[in-house]
Structures are given as structure tokens and as C-alpha cells.
Residue, then its C-alpha position, 0 to 999 in steps of 0.5 A: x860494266x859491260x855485260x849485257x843481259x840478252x834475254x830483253x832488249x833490241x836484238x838487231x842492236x845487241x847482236x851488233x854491239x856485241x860482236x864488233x868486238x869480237x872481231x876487232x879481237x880475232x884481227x889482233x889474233x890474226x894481226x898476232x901471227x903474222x908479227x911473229x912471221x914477219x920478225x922472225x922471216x926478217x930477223x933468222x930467213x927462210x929456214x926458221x920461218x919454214x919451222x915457225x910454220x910447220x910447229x904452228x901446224x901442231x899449235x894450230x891442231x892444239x888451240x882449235x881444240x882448246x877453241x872447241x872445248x871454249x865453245x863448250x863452256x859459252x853454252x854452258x855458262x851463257x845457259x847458267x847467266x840466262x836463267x839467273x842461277x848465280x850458283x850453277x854459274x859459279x860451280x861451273x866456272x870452278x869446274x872448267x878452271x879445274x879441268x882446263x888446268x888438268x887437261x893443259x898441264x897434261x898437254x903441255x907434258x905430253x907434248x913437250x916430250x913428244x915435240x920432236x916425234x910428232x914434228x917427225x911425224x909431219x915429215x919436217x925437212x931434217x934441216x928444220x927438225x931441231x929449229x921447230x923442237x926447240x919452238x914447239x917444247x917452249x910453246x909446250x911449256x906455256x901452253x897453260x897461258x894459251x889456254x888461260x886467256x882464251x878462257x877468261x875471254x870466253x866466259x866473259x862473252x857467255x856473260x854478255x861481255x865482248x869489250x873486255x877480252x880486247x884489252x887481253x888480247x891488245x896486250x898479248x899482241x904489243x908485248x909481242x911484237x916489242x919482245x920478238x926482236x929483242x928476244x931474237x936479235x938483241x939477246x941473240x936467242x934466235x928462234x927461241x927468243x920467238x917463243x919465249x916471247x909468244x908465251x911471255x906475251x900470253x903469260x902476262x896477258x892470262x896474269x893481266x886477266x886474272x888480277x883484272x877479272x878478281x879486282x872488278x868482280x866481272x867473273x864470279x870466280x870461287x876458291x878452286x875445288x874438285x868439281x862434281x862428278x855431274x859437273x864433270x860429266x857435263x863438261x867432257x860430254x859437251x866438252x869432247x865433241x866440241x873440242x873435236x869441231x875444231x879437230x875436224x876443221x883443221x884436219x880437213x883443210x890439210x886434206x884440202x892442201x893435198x889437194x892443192x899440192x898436186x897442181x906443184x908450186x905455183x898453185x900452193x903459193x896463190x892458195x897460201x896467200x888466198x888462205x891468208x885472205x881466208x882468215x881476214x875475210x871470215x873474221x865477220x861470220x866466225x864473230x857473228x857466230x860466237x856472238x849468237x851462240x853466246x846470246x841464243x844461250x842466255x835465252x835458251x837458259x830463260x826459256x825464251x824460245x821466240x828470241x831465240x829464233x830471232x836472233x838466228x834471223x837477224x844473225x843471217x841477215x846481218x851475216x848476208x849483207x856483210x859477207x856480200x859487201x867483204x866479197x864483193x870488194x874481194x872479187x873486184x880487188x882480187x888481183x891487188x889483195x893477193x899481191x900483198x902476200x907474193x908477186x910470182x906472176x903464176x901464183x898470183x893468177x891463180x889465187x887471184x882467179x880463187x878469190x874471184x871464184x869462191x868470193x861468191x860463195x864466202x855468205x853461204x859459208x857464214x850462214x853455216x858458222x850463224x846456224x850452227x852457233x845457235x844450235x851449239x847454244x842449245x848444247x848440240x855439240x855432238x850434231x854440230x860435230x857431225x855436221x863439221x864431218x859431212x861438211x869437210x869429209x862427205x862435201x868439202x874435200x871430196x868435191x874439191x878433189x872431183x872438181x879439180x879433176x874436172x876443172x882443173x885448179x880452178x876446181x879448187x875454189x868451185x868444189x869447195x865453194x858448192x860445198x859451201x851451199x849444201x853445208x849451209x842448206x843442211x845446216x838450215x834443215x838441222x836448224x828447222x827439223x833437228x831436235x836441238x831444241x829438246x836438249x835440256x842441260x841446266x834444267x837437268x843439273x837442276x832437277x839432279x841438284x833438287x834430287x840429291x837435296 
């Protein structure tokens, strides 16, 4: 049994163990997406790619969402797990299995009939619009699988389980990357062998998920039912804010790309390599940030205060020595990191001159992804939203564009880089002088259920 009880215990050793896997799971998330570019860029050229890219623009839009209402069901559960109350654990399983499958359903219908509309919307190039449709509706179609997995995963890392979702994900990510050419090429579908192949992977790993989770006992599922009008409450009132988290994030780094955009080609080609470092370097500070969330949770719930603020230290501490290690390399290795992705010698100096420049700023913005997974445990969604909102739209992208007027392109990674420091310095001022600590979600369902009895 992998599930770890984090209200006892050596907590610089938990925190540890328990997010390794994490991020060795979001690399194969990573490592999923670019297999598909690279199949797809090799197998169909340019032009198919540009459409991958500009749908997952709507998926990415999508799965953040689905990323954010997740966050919503680690606190929830993980708060159930801490205090031991098996029953509010089990009702709010069905509950979320309930409203998830509704909500995605939903989407997946919505979206399917809006896909070329909102593609349109986006500005795609008339000569991909009919590429990206048919990519996006079958991605639409299989969206409850996108949503399942991701599910499973979450509510076992809220019961202190981080190995299992590997194995999900591990085989999400090889069926892919064995389904893609034979989808495209071999039986000559072309881009929608693509996303049959993607829903396909993620269908069989959910399926995978389920038949495992129901045959091991791991997750305390219950016949489906309607869940209570507390329980639903509960869900879309943390549910909603958190969703929107994510929503916020990724509509402020397509402002960012505005930004970038205006310095032409060169620079928008050293930012999109850069943005692929991104993705590999923060790995370890977003894994270190679901895992406080998940512990800080589970002691919330025992009422366990003293480790709370334990593991928001050693999460800090943890996050300081490996975010200054990962950047120091990447500042040291700019130049040969950024090569990997393009070798135009103008965007290579810019992105290279980026990664040199933000790389010192990279632990401030793990500090910010600790802090604020530890109070999302306490279930201060809506603060956390508010905190997203000043750090891209008050911080982030107004700085980037002043110091992009001022510096330049290089303006770019300074602005966003000072962004990162006051984000972090707000973030520790909620974290000491914010009332997270007061929010009282599974003693209020209690007090509810005693009232009702």
C-alpha cells in the first residue's frame, strides 16, 4: 500500500518521497506532448503541426481548469483522510465522480459544436481551420477521459499516494507514442489519427485506473448517487475559484506572448524554446506544491497546526536548494539547453540571454507554488485566485511590458523575473498575516451533518 498518513512522521522525509513522483509523472506529461509534435511535425509537416499547436491552445485553456478544480478535490479529500472521517471521504468521492462526469459531458458537447467557432475566434490561419476542427471536436469527444485520469491521480495523492498515478500516466504515454504513427501514417488518418490516438491513450489509462483502483480497494469508491445540496455547494464554492487559478495563468501568459510578439520573429522563436525550458525547469517547485497542498491538508483536517507550518519550511527549504541548483546549471548551459529546441542564430541569443536572465529569479517563483499550495489546503481558494490575479495582471504582465519599454527584449525576462519577487513577498505576507488558518471546511459539514441528525 502506498498511502501515507502525513499527520505523524518525519516530515522532511515525507515531503520528499512524496513528491519524487510527482514530478517524474508531470515529465512523462511533458515528455506526452512533445510525442505528439514530434510525430505529428514529422509525419503530416508544418502546417498540421501549427494546428496541433493553436487546438492545444483550447485544451491547454481546458485542462487548467480541470487542473484547478482537482486542486479543489486534494483539499477536500486530503482534509476528510486527516481527520479519519472514512464517510465524508467516501461521499465526497461520489460526489466529485458525479459532478465531473456532468461538467465534462457538458464540455465535451458544448465544445464539440463550438470547435470551429472558438478556433475562429483565435484568429487560426484559414489554411489550418479545417486541420485544428477536426483535432479539437475529437479531442472534445474524449474529454471525459482527460478529466478521469487526472481524477484518479488526484484523489490518490489527497490519500498520500504519489507512486500509483505513475503507472496511469506511463501508460497513457507509451500507448501514445506507439498509436500516433499508426494512426497517422499506417492507417492514413492524418491529423486525426492524432487525436484518436491521444483520447485512445487517455481512454484505456482512466479504464486502467479504475479496474485497478476497484480491484486493490486503494480508493473508497460507493455506487454513484446524487450528491447533497452541502456537498455540491461545497465542491463548486472551492471548485469554481480554483478552476478559475488556472484560467487566470494561462490567460496571462497569452498577454505575456503579446508582449513578446512585438520584438517579431526572432524573439517569439527564443521564448518558445525558453517556454519549453519553462515547463521542464518548474516541474520541481509545481511537484513540491501539490505535495504540501496534499500534506498540509490531511493535518489541517487532525487539527495538527505545528506541522502545518513545518512543512511550509522545510517545503521552502526544499524548494530553495533545488530550484538554485536547476538554475544555476540552466544559467551556465543557456546557450547548448536553448539549441535543443532551434538553431537561428538570433533566436538563440535571445532565449539564451532570457534563461540567463530569469534563471536567478526561477526560486522566487517556486516559493510562491509552496506558499500558496499550503494555504489552498486550508481551502483559501479564493485568496489563491486572488493572488494569481495580482501576480499576472498587477505584477506580471504589466512589468514585462514597462520593462520591455525600457530595456528592450531583455525587458522581458527582467519584468517577469521582479515579478516573481514581489509575488513571492506577497504570497509570505498572506501565508503570516492572511486568516487561511480560520476557513473551517470539514468541521462545518460536520457541524451541518450533526444539525440534520
Amino acid at each position: 500500500m502506498n498511502q501515507h498518513d502525513f499527520t505523524k512522521g518525519n516530515i522532511m522525509k515525507q515531503i520528499w518521497l512524496f513528491s519524487l513522483p510527482m514530478m517524474l509523472t508531470n515529465l512523462l506529461q511533458v515528455s506526452y506532448q512533445l510525442i505528439d509534435s514530434l510525430w505529428v511535425g514529422n509525419l503530416l509537416g508544418a502546417n498540421s503541426l501549427g494546428a496541433i499547436a493553436v487546438s492545444s491552445t483550447v485544451i491547454f485553456t481546458i485542462l487548467s481548469f480541470i487542473i484547478g478544480i482537482n486542486n479543489a478535490t486534494l483539499t477536500i479529500l486530503s482534509q476528510h483522510k486527516g481527520q479519519g472521517n472514512e464517510k465524508g471521504l467516501k461521499n465526497y468521492i461520489n460526489a466529485f465522480v458525479v459532478i465531473l462526469s456532468i461538467l465534462s459531458v457538458c464540455l465535451g458537447i458544448i465544445g464539440y459544436f463550438l470547435s470551429e467557432a472558438i478556433l475562429t475566434l483565435l484568429g487560426t490561419p484559414a489554411s489550418m481551420i479545417a486541420d485544428a476542427t477536426a483535432y479539437l471536436q475529437i479531442n472534445f469527444i474524449g474529454i471525459l477521459f482527460l478529466f478521469g485520469y487526472n481524477f484518479i491521480a488526484t484523489v490518490l495523492r489527497a490519500l498520500g499516494d504519489s507512486k500509483t498515478p505513475i503507472r496511469y500516466v506511463m501508460i497513457a504515454v507509451i500507448l501514445n507514442a506507439i498509436l500516433d504513427p499508426i494512426f497517422i501514417h499506417v492507417f492514413g488518418f492524418g491529423i486525426e489519427g492524432a487525436a484518436y490516438a491521444t483520447i485512445l491513450s487517455q481512454g484505456i489509462a482512466f479504464l486502467y485506473g479504475i479496474v485497478d483502483t476497484l480491484k486493490r480497494k486503494i480508493i473508497p469508491f460507493i455506487l454513484p448517487k446524487l450528491p447533497t445540496k452541502e456537498e455540491a455547494s461545497q465542491i463548486l464554492k472551492l471548485g469554481i475559484p480554483s478552476g478559475l487559478q488556472m484560467m487566470v495563468i494561462s490567460a496571462g501568459m497569452m498577454a505575456i506572448m503579446s508582449v513578446v510578439n512585438s520584438f517579431g520573429n526572432d524573439v517569439v522563436a527564443g521564448f518558445s524554446a525558453a517556454s519549453r525550458l519553462d515547463s521542464l525547469i518548474m516541474i520541481p517547485a509545481m511537484a513540491l506544491g501539490t505535495a504540501v497542498n496534499s500534506m498540509a491538508g490531511q493535518n489541517i483536517g487532525a487539527n495538527k497546526w505545528d506541522r502545518v507550518h513545518q512543512i511550509a519550511k522545510y517545503g521552502v527549504l526544499f524548494n530553495l536548494l533545488i530550484m538554485i541548483f536547476i538554475s544555476s546549471f540552466i544559467i551556465l548551459f543557456a546557450e547548448m539547453a536553448i539549441k535543443l529546441f532551434i538553431d537561428e542564430k538570433d533566436a538563440v541569443h535571445f532565449g539564451m540571454r532570457y534563461i540567463q536572465i530569469i534563471g536567478f529569479f526561477y526560486p522566487f517563483l517556486g516559493i510562491n507554488f509552496i506558499l500558496n499550495g499550503i494555504v489552498r489546503g486550508a481551502g483559501a481558494m479564493f485568496q489563491v485566485l486572488v493572488l494569481n490575479v495580482i501576480s499576472f495582471w498587477i505584477l506580471r504582465y504589466p512589468l514585462t511590458y514597462l520593462c520591455s519599454l525600457w530595456l528592450g527584449e531583455n525587458g522581458i525576462a527582467v519584468g517577469m523575473g521582479l515579478s516573481f519577487v514581489i509575488s513571492s513577498v506577497i504570497a509570505f505576507g498572506y501565508y503570516k498575516l492572511g486568516k487561511w488558518q480560520e476557513i473551517q471546511l470539514v468541521v462545518e459539514k460536520e457541524q451541518k451533518t450533526s444539525a440534520q441528525s
